[in-house]
PyMOL Python script that loads the backbone (N, CA, C, O; Angstrom):
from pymol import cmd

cmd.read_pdbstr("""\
ATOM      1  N   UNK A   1      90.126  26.260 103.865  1.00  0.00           N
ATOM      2  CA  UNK A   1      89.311  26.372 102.672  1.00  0.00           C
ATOM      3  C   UNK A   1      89.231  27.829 102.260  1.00  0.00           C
ATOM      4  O   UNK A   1      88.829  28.541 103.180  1.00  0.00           O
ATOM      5  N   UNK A   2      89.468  28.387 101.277  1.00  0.00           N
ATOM      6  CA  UNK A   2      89.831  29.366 100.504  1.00  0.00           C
ATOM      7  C   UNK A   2      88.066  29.322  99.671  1.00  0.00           C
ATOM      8  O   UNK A   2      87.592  28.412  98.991  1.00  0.00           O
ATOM      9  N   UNK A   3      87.437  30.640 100.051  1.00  0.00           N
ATOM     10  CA  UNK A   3      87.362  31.429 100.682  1.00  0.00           C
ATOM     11  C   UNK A   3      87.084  31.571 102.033  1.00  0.00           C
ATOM     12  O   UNK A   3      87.347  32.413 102.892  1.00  0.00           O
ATOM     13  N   UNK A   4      86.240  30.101 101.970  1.00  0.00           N
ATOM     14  CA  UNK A   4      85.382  29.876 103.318  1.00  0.00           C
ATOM     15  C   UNK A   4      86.505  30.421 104.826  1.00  0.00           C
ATOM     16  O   UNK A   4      86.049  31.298 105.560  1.00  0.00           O
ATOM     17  N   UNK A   5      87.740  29.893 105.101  1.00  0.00           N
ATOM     18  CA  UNK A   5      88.198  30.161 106.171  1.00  0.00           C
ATOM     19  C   UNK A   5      89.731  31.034 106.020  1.00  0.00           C
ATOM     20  O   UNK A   5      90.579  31.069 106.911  1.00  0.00           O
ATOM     21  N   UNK A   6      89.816  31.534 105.025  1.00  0.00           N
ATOM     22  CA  UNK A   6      90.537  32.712 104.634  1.00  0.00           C
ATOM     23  C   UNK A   6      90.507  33.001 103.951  1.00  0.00           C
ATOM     24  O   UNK A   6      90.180  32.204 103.071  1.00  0.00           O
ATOM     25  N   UNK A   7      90.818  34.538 103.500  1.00  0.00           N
ATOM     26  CA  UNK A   7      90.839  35.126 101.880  1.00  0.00           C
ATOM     27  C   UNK A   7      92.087  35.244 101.342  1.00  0.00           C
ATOM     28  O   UNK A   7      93.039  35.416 102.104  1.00  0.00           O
ATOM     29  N   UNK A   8      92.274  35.174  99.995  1.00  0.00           N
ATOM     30  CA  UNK A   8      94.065  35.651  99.605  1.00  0.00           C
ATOM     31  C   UNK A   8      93.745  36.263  98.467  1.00  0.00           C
ATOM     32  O   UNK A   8      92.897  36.009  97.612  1.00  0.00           O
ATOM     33  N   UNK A   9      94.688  37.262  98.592  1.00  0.00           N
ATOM     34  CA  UNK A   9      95.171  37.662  97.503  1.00  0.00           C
ATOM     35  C   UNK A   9      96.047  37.649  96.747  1.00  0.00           C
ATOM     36  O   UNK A   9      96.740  36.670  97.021  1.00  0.00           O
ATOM     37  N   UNK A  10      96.431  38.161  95.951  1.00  0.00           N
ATOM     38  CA  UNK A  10      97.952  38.398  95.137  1.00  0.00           C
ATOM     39  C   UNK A  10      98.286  39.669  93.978  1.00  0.00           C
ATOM     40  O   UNK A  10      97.453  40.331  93.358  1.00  0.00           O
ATOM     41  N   UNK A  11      99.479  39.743  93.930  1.00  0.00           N
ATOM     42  CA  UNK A  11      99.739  40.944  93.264  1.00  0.00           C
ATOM     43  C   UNK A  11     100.554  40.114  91.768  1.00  0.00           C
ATOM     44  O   UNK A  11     100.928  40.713  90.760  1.00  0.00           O
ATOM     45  N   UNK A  12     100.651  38.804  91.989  1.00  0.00           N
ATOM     46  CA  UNK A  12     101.051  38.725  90.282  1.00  0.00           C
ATOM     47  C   UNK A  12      99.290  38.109  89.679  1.00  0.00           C
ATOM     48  O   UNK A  12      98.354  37.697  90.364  1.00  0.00           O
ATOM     49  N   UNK A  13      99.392  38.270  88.222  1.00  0.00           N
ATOM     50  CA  UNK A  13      98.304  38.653  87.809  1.00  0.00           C
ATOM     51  C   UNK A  13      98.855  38.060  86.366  1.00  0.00           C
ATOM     52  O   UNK A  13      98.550  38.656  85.334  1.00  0.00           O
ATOM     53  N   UNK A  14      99.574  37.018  86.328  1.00  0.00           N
ATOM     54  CA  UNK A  14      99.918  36.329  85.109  1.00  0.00           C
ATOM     55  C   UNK A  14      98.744  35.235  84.379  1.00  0.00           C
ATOM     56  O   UNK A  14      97.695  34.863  84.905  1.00  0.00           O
ATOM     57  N   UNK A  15      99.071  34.998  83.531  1.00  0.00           N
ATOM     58  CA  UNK A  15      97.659  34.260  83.131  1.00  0.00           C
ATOM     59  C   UNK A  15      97.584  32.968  83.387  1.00  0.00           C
ATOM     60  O   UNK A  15      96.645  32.190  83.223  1.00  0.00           O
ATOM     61  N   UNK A  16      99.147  32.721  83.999  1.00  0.00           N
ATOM     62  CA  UNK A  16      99.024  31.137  84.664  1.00  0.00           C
ATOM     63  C   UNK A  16      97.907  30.823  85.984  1.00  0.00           C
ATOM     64  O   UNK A  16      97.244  29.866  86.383  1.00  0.00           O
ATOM     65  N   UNK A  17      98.114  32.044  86.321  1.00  0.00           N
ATOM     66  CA  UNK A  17      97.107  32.360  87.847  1.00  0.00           C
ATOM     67  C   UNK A  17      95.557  32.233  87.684  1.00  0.00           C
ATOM     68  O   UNK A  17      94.801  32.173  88.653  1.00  0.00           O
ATOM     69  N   UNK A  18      95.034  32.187  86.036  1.00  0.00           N
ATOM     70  CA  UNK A  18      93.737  31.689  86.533  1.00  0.00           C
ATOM     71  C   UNK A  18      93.772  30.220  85.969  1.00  0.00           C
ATOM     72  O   UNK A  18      93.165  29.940  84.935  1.00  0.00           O
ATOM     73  N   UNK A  19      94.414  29.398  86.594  1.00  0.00           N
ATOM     74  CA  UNK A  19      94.272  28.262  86.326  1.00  0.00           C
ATOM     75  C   UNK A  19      93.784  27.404  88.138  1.00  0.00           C
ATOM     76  O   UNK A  19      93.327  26.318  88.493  1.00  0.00           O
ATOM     77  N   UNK A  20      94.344  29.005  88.986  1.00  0.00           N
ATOM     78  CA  UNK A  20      94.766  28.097  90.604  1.00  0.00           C
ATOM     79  C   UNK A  20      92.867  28.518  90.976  1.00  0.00           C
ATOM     80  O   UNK A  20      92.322  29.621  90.973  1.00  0.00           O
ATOM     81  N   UNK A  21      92.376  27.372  91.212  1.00  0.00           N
ATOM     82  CA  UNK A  21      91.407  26.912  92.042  1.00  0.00           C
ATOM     83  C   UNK A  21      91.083  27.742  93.222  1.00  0.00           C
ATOM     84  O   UNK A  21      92.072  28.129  93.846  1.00  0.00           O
ATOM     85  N   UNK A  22      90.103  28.050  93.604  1.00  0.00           N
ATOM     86  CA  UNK A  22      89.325  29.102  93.238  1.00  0.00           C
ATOM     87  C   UNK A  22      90.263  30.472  92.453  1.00  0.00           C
ATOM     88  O   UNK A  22      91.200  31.054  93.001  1.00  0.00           O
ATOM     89  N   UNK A  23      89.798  30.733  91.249  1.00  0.00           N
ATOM     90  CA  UNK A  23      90.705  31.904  90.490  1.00  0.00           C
ATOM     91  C   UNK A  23      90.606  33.023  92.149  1.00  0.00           C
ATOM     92  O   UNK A  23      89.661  33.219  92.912  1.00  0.00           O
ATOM     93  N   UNK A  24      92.437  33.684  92.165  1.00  0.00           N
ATOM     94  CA  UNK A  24      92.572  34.748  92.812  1.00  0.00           C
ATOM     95  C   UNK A  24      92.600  36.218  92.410  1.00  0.00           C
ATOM     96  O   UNK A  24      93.160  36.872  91.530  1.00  0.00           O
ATOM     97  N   UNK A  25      91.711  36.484  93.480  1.00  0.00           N
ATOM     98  CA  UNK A  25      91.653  37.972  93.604  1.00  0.00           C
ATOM     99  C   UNK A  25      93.455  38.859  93.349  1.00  0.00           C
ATOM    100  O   UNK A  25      94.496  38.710  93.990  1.00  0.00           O
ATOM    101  N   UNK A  26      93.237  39.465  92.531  1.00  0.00           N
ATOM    102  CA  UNK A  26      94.353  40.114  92.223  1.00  0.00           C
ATOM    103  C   UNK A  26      95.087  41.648  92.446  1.00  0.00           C
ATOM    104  O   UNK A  26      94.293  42.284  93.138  1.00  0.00           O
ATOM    105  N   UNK A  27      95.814  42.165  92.260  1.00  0.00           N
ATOM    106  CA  UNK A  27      95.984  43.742  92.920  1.00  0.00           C
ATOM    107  C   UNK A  27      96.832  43.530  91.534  1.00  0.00           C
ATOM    108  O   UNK A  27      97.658  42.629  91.389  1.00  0.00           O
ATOM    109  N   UNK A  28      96.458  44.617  90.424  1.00  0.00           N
ATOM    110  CA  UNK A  28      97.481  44.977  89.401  1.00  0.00           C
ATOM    111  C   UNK A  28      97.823  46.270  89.396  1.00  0.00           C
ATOM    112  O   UNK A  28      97.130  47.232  89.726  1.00  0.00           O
ATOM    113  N   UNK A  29      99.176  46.241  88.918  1.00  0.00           N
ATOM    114  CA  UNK A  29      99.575  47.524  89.220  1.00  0.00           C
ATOM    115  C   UNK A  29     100.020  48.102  87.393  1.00  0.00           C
ATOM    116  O   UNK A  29     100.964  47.662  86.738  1.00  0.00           O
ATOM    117  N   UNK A  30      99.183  48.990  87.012  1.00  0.00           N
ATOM    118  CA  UNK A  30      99.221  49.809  85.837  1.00  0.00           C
ATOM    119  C   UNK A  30     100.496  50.030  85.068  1.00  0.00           C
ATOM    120  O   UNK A  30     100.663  51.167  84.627  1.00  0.00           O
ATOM    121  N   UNK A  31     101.512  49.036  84.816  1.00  0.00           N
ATOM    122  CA  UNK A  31     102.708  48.956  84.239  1.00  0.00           C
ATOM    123  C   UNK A  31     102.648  50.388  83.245  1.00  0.00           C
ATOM    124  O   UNK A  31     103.469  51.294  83.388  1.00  0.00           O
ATOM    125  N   UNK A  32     101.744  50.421  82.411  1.00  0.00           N
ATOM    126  CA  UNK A  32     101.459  51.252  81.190  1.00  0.00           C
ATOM    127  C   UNK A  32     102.147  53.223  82.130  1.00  0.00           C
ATOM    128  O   UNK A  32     103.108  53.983  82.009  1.00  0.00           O
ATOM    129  N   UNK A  33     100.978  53.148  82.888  1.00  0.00           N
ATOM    130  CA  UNK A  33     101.399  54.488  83.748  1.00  0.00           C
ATOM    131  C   UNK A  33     102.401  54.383  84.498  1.00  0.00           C
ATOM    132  O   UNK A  33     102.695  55.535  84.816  1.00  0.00           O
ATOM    133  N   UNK A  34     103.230  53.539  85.056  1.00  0.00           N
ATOM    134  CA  UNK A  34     104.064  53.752  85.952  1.00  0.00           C
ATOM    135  C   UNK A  34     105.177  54.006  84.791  1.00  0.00           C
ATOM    136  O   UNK A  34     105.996  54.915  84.919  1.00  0.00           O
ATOM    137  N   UNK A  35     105.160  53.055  83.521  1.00  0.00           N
ATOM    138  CA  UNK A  35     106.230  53.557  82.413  1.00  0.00           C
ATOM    139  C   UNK A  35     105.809  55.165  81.998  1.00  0.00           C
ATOM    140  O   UNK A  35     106.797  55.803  82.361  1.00  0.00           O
ATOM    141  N   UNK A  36     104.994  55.966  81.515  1.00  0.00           N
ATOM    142  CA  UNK A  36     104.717  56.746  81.242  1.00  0.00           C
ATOM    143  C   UNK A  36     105.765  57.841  81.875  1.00  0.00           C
ATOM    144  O   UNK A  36     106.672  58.584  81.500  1.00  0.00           O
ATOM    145  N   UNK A  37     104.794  57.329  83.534  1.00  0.00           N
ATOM    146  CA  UNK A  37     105.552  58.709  84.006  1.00  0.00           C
ATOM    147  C   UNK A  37     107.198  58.683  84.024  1.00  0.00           C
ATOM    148  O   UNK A  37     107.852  59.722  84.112  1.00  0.00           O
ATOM    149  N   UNK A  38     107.903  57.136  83.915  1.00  0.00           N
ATOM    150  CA  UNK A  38     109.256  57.635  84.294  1.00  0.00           C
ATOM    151  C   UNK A  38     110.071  57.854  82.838  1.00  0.00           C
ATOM    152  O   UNK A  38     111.269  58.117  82.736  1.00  0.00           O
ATOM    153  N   UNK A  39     109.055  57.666  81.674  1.00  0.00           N
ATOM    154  CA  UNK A  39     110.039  58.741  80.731  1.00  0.00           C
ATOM    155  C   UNK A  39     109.570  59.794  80.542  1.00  0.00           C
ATOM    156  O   UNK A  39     110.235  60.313  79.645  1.00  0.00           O
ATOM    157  N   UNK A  40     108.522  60.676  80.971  1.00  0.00           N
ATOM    158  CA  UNK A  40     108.219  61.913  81.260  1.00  0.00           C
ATOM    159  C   UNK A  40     109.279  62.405  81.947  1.00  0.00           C
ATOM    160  O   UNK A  40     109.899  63.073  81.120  1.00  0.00           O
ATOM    161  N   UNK A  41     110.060  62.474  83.398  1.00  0.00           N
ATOM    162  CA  UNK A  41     110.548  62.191  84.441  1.00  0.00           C
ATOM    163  C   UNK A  41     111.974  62.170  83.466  1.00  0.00           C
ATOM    164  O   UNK A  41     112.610  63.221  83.390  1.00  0.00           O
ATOM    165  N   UNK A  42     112.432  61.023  82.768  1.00  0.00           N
ATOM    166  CA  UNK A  42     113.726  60.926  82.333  1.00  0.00           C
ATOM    167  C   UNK A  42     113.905  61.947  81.077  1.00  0.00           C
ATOM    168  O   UNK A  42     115.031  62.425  80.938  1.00  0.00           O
ATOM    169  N   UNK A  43     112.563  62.443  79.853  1.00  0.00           N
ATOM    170  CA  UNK A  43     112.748  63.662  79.107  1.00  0.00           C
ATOM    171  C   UNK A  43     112.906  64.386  80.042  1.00  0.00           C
ATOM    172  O   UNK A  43     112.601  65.400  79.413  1.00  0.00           O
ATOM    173  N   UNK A  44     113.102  64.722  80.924  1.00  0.00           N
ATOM    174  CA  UNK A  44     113.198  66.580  81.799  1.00  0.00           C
ATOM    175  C   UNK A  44     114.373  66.143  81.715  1.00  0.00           C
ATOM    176  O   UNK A  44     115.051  66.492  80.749  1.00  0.00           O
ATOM    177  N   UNK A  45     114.863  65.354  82.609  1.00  0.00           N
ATOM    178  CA  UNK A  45     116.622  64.880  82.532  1.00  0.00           C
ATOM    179  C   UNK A  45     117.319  65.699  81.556  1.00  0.00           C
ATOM    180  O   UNK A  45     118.038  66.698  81.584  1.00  0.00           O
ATOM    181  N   UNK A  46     116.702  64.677  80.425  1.00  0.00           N
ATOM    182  CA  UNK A  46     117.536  64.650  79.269  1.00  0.00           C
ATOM    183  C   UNK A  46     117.508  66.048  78.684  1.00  0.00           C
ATOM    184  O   UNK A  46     118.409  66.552  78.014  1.00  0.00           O
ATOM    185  N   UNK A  47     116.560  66.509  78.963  1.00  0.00           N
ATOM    186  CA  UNK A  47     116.209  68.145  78.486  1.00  0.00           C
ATOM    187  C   UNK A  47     117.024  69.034  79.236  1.00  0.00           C
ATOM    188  O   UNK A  47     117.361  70.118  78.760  1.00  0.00           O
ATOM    189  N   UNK A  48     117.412  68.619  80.510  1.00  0.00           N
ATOM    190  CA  UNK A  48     118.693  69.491  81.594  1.00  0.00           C
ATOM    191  C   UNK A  48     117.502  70.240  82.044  1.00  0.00           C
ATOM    192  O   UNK A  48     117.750  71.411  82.328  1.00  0.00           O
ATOM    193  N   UNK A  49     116.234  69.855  82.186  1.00  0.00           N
ATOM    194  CA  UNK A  49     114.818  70.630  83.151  1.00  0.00           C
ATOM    195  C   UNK A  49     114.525  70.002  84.767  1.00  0.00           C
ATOM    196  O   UNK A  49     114.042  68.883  84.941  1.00  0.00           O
ATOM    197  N   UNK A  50     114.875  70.852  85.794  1.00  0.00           N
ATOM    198  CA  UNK A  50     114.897  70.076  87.359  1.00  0.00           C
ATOM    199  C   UNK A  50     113.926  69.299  87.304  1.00  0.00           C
ATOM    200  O   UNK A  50     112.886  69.509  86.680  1.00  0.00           O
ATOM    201  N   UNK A  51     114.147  68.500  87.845  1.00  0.00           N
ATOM    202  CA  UNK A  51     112.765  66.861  88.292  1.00  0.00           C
ATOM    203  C   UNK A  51     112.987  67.109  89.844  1.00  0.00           C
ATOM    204  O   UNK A  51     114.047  66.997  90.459  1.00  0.00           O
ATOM    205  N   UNK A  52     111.628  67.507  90.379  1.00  0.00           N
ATOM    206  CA  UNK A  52     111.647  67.669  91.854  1.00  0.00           C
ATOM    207  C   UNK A  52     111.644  66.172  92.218  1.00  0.00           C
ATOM    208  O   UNK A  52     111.480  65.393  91.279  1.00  0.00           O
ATOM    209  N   UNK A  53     111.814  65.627  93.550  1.00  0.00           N
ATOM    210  CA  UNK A  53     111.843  64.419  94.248  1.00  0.00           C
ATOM    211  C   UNK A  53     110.973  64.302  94.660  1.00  0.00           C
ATOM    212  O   UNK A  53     110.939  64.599  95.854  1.00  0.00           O
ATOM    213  N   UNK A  54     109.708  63.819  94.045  1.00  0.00           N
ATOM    214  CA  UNK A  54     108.431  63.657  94.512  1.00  0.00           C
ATOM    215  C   UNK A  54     107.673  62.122  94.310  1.00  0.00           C
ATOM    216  O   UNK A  54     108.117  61.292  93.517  1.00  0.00           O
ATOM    217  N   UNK A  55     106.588  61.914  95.068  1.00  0.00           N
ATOM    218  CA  UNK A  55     105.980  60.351  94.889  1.00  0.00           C
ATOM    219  C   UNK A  55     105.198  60.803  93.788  1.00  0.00           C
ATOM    220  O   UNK A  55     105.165  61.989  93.462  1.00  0.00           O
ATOM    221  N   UNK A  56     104.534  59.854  93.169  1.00  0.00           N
ATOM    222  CA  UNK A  56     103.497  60.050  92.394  1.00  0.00           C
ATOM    223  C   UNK A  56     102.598  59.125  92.712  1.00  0.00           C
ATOM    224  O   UNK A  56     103.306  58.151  92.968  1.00  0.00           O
ATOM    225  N   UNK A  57     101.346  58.763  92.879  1.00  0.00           N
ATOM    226  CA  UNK A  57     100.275  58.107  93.111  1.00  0.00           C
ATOM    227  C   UNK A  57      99.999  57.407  91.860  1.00  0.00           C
ATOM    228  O   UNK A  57      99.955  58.122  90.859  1.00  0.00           O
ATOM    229  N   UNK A  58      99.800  56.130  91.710  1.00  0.00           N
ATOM    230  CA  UNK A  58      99.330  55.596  90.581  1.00  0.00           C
ATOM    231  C   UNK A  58      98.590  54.262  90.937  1.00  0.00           C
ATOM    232  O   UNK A  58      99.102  53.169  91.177  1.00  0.00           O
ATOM    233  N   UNK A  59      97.011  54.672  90.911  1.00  0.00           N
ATOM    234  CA  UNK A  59      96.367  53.886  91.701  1.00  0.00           C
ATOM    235  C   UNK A  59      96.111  52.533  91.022  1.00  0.00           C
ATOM    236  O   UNK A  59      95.556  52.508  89.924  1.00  0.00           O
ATOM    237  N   UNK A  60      96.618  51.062  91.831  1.00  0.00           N
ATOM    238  CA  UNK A  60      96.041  50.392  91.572  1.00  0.00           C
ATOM    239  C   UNK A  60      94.775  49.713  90.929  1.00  0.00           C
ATOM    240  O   UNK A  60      93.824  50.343  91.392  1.00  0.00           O
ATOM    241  N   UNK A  61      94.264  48.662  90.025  1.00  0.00           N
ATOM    242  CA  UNK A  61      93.461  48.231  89.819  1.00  0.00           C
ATOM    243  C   UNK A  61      93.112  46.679  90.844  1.00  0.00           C
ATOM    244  O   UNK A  61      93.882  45.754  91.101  1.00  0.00           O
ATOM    245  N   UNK A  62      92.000  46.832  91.157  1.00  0.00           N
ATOM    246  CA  UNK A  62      91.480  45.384  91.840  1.00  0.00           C
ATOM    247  C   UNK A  62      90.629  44.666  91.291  1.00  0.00           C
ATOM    248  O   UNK A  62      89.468  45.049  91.150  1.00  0.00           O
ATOM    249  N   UNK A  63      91.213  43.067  90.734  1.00  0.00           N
ATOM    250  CA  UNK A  63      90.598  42.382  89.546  1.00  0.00           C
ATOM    251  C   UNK A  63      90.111  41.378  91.190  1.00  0.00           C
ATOM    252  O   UNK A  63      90.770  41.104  92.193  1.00  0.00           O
ATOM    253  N   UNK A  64      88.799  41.098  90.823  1.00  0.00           N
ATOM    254  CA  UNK A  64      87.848  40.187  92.048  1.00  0.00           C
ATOM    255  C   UNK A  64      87.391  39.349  90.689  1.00  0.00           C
ATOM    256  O   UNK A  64      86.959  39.404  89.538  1.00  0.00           O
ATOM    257  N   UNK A  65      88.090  38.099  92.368  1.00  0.00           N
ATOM    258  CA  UNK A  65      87.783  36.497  92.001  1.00  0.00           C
ATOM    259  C   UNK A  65      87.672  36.280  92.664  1.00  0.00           C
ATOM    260  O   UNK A  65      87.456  37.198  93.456  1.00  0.00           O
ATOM    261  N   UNK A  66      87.659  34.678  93.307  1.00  0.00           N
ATOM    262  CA  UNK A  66      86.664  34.048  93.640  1.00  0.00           C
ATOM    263  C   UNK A  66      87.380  33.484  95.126  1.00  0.00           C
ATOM    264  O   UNK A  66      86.952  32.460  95.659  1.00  0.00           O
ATOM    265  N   UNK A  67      88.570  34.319  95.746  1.00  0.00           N
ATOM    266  CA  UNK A  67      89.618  33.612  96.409  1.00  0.00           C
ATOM    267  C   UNK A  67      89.152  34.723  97.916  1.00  0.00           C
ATOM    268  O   UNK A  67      89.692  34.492  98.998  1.00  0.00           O
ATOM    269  N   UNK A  68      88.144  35.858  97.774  1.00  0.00           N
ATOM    270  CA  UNK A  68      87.876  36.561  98.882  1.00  0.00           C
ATOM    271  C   UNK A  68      86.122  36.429  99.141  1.00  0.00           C
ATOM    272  O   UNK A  68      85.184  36.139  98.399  1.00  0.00           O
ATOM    273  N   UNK A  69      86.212  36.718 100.259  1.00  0.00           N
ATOM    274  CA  UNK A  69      84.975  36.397 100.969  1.00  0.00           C
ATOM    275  C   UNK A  69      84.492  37.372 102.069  1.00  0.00           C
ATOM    276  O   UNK A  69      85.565  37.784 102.509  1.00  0.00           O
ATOM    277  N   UNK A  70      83.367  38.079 102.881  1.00  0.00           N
ATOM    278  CA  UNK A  70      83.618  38.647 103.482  1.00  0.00           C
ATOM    279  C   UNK A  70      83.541  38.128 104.442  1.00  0.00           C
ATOM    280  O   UNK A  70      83.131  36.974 104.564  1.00  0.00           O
ATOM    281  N   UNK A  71      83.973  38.964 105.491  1.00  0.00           N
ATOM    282  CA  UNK A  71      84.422  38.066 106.987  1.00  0.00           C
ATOM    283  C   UNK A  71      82.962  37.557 107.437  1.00  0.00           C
ATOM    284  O   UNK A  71      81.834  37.891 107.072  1.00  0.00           O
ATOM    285  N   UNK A  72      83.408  36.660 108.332  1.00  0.00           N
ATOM    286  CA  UNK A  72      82.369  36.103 108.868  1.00  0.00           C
ATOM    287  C   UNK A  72      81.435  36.627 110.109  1.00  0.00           C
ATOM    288  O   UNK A  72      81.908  37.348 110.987  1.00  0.00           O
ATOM    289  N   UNK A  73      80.549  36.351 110.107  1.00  0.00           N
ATOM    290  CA  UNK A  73      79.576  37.596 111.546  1.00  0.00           C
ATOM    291  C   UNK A  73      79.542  36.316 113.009  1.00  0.00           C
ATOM    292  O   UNK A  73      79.045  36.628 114.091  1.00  0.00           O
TER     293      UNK A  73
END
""", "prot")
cmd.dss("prot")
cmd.show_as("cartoon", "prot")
cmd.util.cbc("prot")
cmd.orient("prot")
């Protein structure tokens, strides 16, 4: 039983997904910024300006529904 005897999550976040019983807790990941930075990233390219090899952090959003629970005592 969802939440009662486990929690789930998920990382797709389509709108078919709040149809699944108890709606799930979701992990979205900021499409908008992750595009941003890689044509920032591809103008230097194109500009012939070095692009160091670096991560970039682009923090998740956590959409809460009804599919987590906290553990039990």
């Amino acid at each position: 039983r969802v939440p009662d005897d486990i929690s789930v999550m998920t990382s797709l976040n389509a709108r078919f997904m709040q149809r699944v019983l108890p709606t799930l807790t979701a992990i979205r990941i900021p499409q908008e910024a992750v595009a941003a930075e890689a044509g920032e990233t591809l103008a230097r390219l194109v500009r012939g300006e070095p692009v160091d090899a670096v991560q970039r952090h682009i923090p998740p959003d956590l959409i809460e529904n009804g599919s987590v629970a906290p553990p039990r005592r």
